[in-house]
C-alpha positions in Angstrom: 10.2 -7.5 12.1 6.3 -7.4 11.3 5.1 -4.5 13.1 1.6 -3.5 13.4 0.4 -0.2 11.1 -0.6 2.4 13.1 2.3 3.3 15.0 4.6 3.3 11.8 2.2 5.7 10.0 1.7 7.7 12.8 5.5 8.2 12.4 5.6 9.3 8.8 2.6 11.5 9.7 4.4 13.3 12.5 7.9 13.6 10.5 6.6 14.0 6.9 7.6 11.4 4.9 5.5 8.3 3.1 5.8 4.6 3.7 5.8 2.9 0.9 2.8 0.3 0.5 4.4 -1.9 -2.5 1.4 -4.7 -3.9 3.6 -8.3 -3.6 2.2 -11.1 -6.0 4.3 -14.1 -5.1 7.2 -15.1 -3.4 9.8 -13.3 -5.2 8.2 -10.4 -5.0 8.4 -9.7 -1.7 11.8 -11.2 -1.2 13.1 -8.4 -3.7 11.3 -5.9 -1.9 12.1 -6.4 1.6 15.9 -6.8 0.6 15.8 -3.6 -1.1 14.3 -2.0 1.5 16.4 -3.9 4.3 19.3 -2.1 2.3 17.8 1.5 2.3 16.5 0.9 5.9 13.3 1.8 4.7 10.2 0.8 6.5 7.8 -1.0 3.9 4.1 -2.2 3.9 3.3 -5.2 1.8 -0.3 -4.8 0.2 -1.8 -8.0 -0.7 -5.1 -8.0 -2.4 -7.6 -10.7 -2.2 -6.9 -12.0 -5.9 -3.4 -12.0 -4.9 -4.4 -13.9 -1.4 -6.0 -16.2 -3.7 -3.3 -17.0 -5.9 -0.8 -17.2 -3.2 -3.0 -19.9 -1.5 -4.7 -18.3 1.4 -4.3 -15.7 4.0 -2.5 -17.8 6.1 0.0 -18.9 3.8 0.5 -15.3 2.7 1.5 -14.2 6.8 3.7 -17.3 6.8 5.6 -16.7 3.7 5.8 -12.9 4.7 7.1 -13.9 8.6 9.4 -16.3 7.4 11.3 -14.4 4.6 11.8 -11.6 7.2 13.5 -14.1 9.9 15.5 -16.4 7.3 16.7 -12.9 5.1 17.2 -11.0 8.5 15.2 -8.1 8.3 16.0 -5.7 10.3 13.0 -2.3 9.0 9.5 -2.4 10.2 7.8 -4.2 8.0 3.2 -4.1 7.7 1.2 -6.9 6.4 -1.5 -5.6 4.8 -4.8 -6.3 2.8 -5.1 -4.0 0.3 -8.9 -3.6 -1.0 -10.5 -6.1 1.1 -14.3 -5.8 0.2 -16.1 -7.2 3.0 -15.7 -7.4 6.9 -15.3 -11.2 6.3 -12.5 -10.8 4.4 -11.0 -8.4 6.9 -11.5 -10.4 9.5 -9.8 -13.3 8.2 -6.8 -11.6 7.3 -6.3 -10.1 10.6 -7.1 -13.8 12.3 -4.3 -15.2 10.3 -1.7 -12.6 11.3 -2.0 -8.9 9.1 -1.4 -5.8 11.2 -3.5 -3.6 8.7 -6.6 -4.0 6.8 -8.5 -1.9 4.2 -12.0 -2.1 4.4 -13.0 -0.3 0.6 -16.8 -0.3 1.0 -16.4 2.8 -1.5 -18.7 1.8 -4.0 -21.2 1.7 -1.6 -23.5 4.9 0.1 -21.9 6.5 2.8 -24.0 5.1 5.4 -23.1 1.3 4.7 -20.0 2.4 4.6 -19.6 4.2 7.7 -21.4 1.1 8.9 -19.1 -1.9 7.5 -15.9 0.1 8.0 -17.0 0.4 11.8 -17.4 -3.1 12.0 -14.2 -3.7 10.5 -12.7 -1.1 13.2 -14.0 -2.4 16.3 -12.6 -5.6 15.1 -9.6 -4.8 14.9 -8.9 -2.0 17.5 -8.5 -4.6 20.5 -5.3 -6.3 18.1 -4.0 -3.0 17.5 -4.4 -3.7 13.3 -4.5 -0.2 11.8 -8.2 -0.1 9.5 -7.8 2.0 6.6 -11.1 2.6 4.0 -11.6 4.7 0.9 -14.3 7.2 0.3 -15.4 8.4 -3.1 -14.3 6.3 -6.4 -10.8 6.5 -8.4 -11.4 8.0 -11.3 -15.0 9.0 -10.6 -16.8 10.7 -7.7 -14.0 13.1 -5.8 -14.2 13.0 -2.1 -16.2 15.6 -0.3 -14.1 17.1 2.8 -17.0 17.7 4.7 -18.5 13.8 4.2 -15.0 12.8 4.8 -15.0 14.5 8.5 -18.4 12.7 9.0 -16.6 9.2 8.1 -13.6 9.6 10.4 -15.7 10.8 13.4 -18.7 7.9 13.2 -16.3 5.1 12.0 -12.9 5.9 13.9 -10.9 4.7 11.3 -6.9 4.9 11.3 -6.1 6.3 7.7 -8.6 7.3 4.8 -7.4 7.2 1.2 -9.5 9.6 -0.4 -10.4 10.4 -4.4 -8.9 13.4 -5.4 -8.1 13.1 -9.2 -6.2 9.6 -9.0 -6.3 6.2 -9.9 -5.2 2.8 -10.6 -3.2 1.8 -13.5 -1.2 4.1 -16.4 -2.2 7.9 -16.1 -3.1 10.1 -19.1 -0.8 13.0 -19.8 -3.0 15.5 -19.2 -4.4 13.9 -15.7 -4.7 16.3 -12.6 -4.7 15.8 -8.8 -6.6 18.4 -6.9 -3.8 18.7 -4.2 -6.6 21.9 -3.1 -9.1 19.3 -2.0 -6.3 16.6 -0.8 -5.5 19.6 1.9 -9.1 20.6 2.6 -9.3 16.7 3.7 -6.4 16.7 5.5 -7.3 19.1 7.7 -10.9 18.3 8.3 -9.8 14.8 9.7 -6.8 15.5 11.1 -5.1 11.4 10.5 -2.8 10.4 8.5 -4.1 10.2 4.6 -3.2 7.4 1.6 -2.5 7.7 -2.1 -4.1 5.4 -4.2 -2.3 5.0 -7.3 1.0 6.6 -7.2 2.6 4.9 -10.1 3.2 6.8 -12.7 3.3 10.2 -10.7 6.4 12.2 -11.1 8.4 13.5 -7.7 6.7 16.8 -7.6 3.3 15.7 -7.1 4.2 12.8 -4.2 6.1 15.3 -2.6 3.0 17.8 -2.9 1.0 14.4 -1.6 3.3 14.0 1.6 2.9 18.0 2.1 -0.7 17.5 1.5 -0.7 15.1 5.1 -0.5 11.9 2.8 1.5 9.7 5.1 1.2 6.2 2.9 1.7 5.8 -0.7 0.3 2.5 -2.9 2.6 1.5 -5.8 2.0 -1.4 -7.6 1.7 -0.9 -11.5 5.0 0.5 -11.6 6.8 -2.7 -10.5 4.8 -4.7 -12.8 5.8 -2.8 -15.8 9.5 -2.8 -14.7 9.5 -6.5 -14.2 8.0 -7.4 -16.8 9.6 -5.6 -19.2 13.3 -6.6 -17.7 11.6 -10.6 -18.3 10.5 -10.2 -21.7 14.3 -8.6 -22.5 15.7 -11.8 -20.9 13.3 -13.8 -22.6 14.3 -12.7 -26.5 18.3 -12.6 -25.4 18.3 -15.9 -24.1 15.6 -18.0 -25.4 17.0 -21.6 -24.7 16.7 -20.8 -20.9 13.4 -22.3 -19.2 14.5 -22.5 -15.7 11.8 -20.6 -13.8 13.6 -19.5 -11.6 16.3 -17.5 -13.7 13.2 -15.9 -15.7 11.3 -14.7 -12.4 15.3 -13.2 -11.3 15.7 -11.8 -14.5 13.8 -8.8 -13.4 15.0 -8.4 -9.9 17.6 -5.9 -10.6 15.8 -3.2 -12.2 12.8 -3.9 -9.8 15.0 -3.5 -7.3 16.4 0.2 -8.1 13.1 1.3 -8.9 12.3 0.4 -5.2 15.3 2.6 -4.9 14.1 5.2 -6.5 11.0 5.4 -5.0 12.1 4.9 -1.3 14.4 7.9 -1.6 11.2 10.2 -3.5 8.8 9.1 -0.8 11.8 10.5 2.0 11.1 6.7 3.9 15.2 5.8 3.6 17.4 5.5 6.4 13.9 5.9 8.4 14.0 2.2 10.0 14.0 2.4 13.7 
């Protein structure tokens, strides 16, 4: 059932644990993941970004293609639609016109005052459909988020969930990377909502269960799944050459995808959470 986002977070806020927020990129994708989460009774939010809106075909078809898999596979978990990255209040606003219970507004790159400004836009647009509005404040990999700015942005822009910089990012981490978990709990209680993790892949189960300690009540994954999947097609690829039947390559990776969804369900404490 598609569910809107701020309930469901306010849940894994209140009973600390994480929802997963897995990036789907077509079709397949997001059938493997809600099975696998239908399985674990997980709850699940599917992040879409605008490329992968784009390559889907559009927002709409994205909401149908999500609404529909869920009624024809039976899915019983709560299950969020949301646009992951979205860079303008346009793009926000479509998504949430064709259907998507959450947004992210990431005005990051820009000063803090344009983007307390556009993520307010983006909230009082989305308050009266009861779409949770999430933004990011500081940069991945850059400029860390100050606590005190961060308290400033939650009070002027009323946002739902803030995924702050705190030492992570997007992609493969370094061996010698560090998350300042110190700062993640300054934030945490200076704003006093539910927090997100911006690239999780790639962090071992100490440090998301620090995270979720840390008030961080959604966790992105992404790179993770593309790594397993494609390294499970590439396998099937060199044992079985002779096969070009799309869809047996594109399956070819669904069991190993699948228990790394698993995996990760059970580390982020969301199984047998569905209610």
């Amino acid at each position: 059932m598609l569910v809107n986002g701020i309930d469901l977070i306010k849940k894994a806020n209140k009973e600390d644990f994480a929802i997963p927020a897995y990036n789907i990129n077509n079709l397949e994708w997001t059938k493997f993941i809600l099975e696998a989460c239908n399985v674990d009774r997980s709850p699940v939010i599917l992040g879409v970004s605008e490329s992968a809106v784009k390559y889907f075909g559009g927002y709409k078809t994205v909401y149908n293609v999500v609404n529909s898999l869920i009624k024809d596979l039976k899915i019983k978990v709560p299950v969020v639609l949301h646009l992951d990255h979205g860079k303008s209040f346009e793009s926000c606003k479509e998504a949430i016109d064709a259907g998507f219970t959450s947004v992210m507004i990431d005005a990051s790159s820009k000063e803090l005052e344009d983007n307390i400004e556009i993520t307010k836009k983006v909230v009082d647009y989305a308050a009266p459909k009861q779409v949770n509005v999430e933004a990011e404040l500081g940069a991945l990999e850059g400029e860390y988020t100050s606590a005190d700015e961060a308290e400033q942005f939650v009070t002027e822009t009323g946002v739902n969930t803030l995924a702050p910089a705190i030492g992570n990012k997007h992609g493969i981490y370094d061996k010698d990377y560090e998350i300042d978990f110190e700062l993640l709990g300054e934030i945490c209680k200076k704003v006093k909502i539910p927090l997100v993790l911006h690239g999780a892949s790639g962090l071992d189960e100490n440090k998301i269960k620090t995270a979720i300690f840390c008030g961080v009540s959604k966790i992105n994954i992404n790179t993770d799944l593309q790594l397993i999947w494609s390294k499970s097609v590439r396998m099937f690829l060199q044992t079985n050459p002779k096969v070009y039947d799309p869809r047996k390559i594109i399956k070819s990776g669904e069991d190993n995808f699948k228990s790394l969804i698993h995996y990760k369900n059970n580390i982020l404490g969301s199984s047998n959470r569905a209610f």
